[in-house]
C-alpha positions in Angstrom: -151.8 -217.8 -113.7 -148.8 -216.4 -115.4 -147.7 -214.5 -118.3 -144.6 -215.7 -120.1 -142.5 -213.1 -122.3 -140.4 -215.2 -125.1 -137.2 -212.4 -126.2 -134.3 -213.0 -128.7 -132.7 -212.2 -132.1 -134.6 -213.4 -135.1 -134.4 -216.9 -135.6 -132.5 -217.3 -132.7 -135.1 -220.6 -131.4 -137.4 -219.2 -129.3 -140.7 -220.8 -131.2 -139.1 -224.1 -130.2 -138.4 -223.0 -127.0 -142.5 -222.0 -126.8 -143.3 -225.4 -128.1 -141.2 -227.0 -125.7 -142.6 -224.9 -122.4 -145.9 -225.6 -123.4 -145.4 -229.3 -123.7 -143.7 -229.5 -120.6 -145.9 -227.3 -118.5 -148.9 -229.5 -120.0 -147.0 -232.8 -119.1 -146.9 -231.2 -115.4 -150.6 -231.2 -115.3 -153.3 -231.8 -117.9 -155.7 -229.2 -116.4 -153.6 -226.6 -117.0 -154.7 -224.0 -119.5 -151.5 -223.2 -122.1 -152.0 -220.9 -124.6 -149.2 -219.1 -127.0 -149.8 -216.5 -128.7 -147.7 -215.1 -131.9 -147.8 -213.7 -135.0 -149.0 -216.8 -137.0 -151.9 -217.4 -134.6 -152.9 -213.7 -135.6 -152.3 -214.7 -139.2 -149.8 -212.1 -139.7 -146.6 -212.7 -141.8 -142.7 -212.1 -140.4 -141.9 -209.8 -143.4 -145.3 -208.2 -143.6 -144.9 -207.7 -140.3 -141.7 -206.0 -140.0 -141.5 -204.3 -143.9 -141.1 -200.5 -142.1 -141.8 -199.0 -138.6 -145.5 -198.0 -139.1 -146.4 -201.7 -139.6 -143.9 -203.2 -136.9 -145.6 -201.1 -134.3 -149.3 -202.0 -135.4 -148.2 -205.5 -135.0 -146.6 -205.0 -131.3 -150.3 -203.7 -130.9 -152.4 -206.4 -132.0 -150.2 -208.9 -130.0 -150.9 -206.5 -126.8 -153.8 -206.7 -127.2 -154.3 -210.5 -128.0 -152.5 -210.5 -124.6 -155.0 -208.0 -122.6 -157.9 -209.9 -123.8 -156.1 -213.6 -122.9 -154.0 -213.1 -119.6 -156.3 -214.4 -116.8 -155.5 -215.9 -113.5 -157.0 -219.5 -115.2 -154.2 -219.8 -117.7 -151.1 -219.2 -118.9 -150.1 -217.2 -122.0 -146.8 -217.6 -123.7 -146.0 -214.4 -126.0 -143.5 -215.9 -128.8 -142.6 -212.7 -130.7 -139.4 -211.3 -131.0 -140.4 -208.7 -128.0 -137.1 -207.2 -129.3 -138.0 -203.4 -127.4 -137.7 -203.0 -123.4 -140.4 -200.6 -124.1 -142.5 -203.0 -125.3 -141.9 -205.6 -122.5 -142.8 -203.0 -120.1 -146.0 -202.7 -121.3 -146.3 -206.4 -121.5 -145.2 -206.5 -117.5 -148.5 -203.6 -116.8 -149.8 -205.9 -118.5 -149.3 -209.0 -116.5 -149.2 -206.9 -112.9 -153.2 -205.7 -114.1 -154.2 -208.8 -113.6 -152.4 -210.0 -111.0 -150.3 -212.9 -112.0 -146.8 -214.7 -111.8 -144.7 -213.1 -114.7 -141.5 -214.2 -116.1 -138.9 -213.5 -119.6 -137.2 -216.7 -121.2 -134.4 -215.3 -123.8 -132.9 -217.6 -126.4 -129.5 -216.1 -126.2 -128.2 -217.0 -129.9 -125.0 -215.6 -131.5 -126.0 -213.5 -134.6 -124.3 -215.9 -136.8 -126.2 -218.6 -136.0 -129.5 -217.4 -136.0 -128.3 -215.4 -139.7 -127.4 -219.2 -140.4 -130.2 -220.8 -139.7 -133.0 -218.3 -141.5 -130.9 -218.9 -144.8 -131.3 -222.8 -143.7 -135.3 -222.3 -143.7 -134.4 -219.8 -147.1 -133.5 -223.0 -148.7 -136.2 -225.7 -147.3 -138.9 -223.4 -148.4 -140.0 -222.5 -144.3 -141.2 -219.1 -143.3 -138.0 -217.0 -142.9 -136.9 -213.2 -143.2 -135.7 -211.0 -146.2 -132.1 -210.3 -145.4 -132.7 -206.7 -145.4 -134.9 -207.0 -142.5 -133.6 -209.6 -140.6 -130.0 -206.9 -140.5 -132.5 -204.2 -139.3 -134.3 -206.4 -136.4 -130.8 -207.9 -135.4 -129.5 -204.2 -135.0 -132.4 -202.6 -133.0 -132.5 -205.5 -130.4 -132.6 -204.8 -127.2 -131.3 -207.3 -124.5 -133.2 -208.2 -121.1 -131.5 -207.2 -118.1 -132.4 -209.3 -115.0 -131.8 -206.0 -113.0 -135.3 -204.5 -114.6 -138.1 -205.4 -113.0 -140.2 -206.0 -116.8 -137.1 -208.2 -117.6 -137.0 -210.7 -114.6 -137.2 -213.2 -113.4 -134.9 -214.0 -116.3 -134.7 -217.3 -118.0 -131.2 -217.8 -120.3 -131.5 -220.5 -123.0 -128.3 -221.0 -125.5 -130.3 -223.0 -128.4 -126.8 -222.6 -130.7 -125.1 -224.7 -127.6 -127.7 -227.0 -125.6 -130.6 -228.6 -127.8 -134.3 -227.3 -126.6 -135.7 -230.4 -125.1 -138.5 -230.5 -122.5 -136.3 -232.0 -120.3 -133.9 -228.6 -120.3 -132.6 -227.6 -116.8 -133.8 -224.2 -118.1 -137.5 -225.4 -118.7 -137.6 -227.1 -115.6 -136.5 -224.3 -113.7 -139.2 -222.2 -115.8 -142.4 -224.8 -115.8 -141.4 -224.7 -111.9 -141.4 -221.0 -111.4 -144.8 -220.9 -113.0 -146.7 -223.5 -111.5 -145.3 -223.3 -107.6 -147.7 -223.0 -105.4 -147.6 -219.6 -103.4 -148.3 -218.9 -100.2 -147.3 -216.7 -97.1 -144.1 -218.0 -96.6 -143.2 -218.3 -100.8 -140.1 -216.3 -101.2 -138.7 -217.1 -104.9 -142.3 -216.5 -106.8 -143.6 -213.3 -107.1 -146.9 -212.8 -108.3 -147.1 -209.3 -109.3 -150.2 -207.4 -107.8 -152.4 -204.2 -109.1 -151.6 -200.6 -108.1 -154.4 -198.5 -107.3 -153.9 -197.2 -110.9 -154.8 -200.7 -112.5 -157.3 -201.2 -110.1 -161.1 -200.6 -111.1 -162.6 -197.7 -109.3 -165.3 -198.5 -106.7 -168.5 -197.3 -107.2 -171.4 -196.9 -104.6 -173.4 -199.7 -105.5 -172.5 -203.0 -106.5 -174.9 -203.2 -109.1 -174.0 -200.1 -110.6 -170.1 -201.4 -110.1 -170.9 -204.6 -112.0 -172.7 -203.4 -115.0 -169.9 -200.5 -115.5 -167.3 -202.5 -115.5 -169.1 -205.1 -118.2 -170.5 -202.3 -120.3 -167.0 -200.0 -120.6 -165.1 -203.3 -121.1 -167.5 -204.4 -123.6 -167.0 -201.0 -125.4 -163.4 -201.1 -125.1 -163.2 -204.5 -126.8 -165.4 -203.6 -129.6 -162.9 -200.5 -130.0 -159.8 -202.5 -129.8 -161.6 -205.6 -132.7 -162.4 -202.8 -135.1 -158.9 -201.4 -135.3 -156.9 -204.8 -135.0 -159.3 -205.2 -138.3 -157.6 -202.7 -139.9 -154.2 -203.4 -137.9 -154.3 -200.1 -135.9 -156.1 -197.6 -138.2 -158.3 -195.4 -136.6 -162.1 -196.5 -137.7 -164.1 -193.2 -138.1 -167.4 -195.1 -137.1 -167.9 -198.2 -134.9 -171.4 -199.4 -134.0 -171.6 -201.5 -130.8 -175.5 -202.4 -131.3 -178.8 -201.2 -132.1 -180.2 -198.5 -130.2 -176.6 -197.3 -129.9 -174.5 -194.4 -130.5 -172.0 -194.9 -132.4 -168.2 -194.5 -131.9 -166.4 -192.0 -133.9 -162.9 -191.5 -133.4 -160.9 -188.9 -135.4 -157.7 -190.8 -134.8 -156.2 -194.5 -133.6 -156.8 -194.9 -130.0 -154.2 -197.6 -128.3 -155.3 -199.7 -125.5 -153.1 -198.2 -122.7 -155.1 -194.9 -124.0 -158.5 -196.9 -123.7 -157.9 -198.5 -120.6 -156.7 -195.0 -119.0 -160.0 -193.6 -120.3 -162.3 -196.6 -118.9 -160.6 -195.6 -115.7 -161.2 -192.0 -115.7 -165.3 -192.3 -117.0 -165.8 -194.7 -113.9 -163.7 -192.8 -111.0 -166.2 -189.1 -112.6 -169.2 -191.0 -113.1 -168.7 -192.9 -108.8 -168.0 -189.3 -108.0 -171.1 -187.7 -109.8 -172.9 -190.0 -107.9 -172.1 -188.9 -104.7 -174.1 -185.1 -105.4 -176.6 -186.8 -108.4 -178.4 -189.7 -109.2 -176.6 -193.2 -109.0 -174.9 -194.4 -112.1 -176.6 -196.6 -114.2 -177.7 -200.4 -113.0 -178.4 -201.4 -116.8 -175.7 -202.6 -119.1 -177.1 -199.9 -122.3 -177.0 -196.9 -120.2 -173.6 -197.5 -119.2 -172.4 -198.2 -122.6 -174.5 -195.2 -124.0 -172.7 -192.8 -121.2 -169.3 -194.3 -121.7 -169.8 -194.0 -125.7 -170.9 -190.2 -125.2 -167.7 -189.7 -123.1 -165.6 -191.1 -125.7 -167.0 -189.1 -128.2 -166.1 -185.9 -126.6 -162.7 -186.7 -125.8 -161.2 -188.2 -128.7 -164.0 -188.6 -131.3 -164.3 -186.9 -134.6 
């Protein structure tokens, strides 16, 4: 249904914000699927997380990719990170438009002070909080949304320092709204973003063969993205995806946008082999074998 971006300073309230658009979105209806995704979920620490620059980005990967494998049209998927790079909310956005849902960015906008305030408050009572060294060097690099970029709107402005974060907020309600509005020809203030022809899966000649090449890449891509969220983004020279396999070896760490560009390309050659060869493959181990084969030439070891 819809993927929500959470964005502000550290400590600035946007985990209670999260909390609270859950609850309220579930209060709206019971069937609806809520999930949020952050760093705790993933079992990742704030410090750990952002100790140096190597680390930070491997953790900005394991959330995208938590994302990739979550965002559906069934549900909706609040990412409560600091999402502190405009970069990195682009990607989230691709993210959102690939599978063709509503997609919105609520920002706690919190003056510095405060949100420096209240991490020595946690300090104190023991709670999960930053080092002061790298709570300076996260308030510095942060980036603010701008409703003018696409990735960054519709924009949702919360002031946690100023108006408590209840369910009730004008700001949820406006939000849980947004999300949850039905859509139809004549919808004007909901846009649910829609694939390009680059996000889109290439068409093969057969539906059968369309099917199982889209299950077996995926499948291999998953595996791929697993075994290097293991190891938070190192590259893992061998990775078996079952018996009477091949196995994966990559010489290097191999993102998802890089995957999923891949997947695109093997399926768009092997649709246009087919039109001068044989038809591709109708069984889900062929496929994978190909695909595997493929990847093994283009970025393996």
């Amino acid at each position: 249904m819809a993927l929500v971006v959470m964005c502000g300073q550290p400590c600035s309230g946007k985990s209670a914000a999260a909390a609270c658009l859950a609850a309220a979105l579930r209060t709206f209806s019971t069937d609806l699927i809520v999930r949020i995704i952050d760093e705790s979920s993933l079992h990742l620490g704030r410090n750990d997380s952002y100790k140096d620059m190597v680390v930070e980005k491997n953790l900005r990967g394991v959330l995208r990719s938590e994302v990739d494998r979550s965002v559906s049209r069934d549900s909706i998927i609040i990412v409560d990170s600091l999402n502190n790079i405009k970069g990195y909310r682009y990607e989230l956005w691709c993210l959102a438009r690939a599978s063709g849902v509503r997609y919105c960015v609520l920002f706690c906008d919190t003056e510095v002070g405060h949100c420096r305030e209240w991490n020595s408050n946690r300090k104190e009572k023991g709670e999960p909080a930053y080092d002061s060294n790298i709570f300076e060097d996260l308030v510095r690099r942060f980036e603010n949304p701008d409703r003018r970029n696409r990735w960054d709107s519709p924009l949702f402005e919360l002031f946690p320092s100023r108006d408590a974060i209840v369910e009730s907020a004008p700001v949820i309600a406006e939000a849980v709204s947004y999300l949850t509005k039905k859509v139809d020809s004549k919808t004007r203030d909901v846009k649910v973003l829609q694939p390009t022809i680059a996000t889109q899966t290439v068409r093969t000649t057969e539906t059968n063969s369309l099917y199982e090449m889209d299950k077996a890449t995926q499948e291999v891509v998953n595996a791929i993205v697993e075994a290097q969220s293991c190891g938070l983004g190192l590259a893992m020279n061998e990775i078996s995806i079952g018996p009477n396999l091949p196995t994966i070896n990559l010489q290097r760490s191999v993102g998802l946008p890089e995957l999923r560009s891949l997947r695109r390309t093997f399926i768009k050659l092997a649709g246009q082999y087919s039109l001068s060869g044989p038809p591709p493959p109708t069984d889900a181990d062929s496929a994978k074998r190909m695909f595997v084969d493929y990847l093994n030439r283009e970025v393996g070891a």
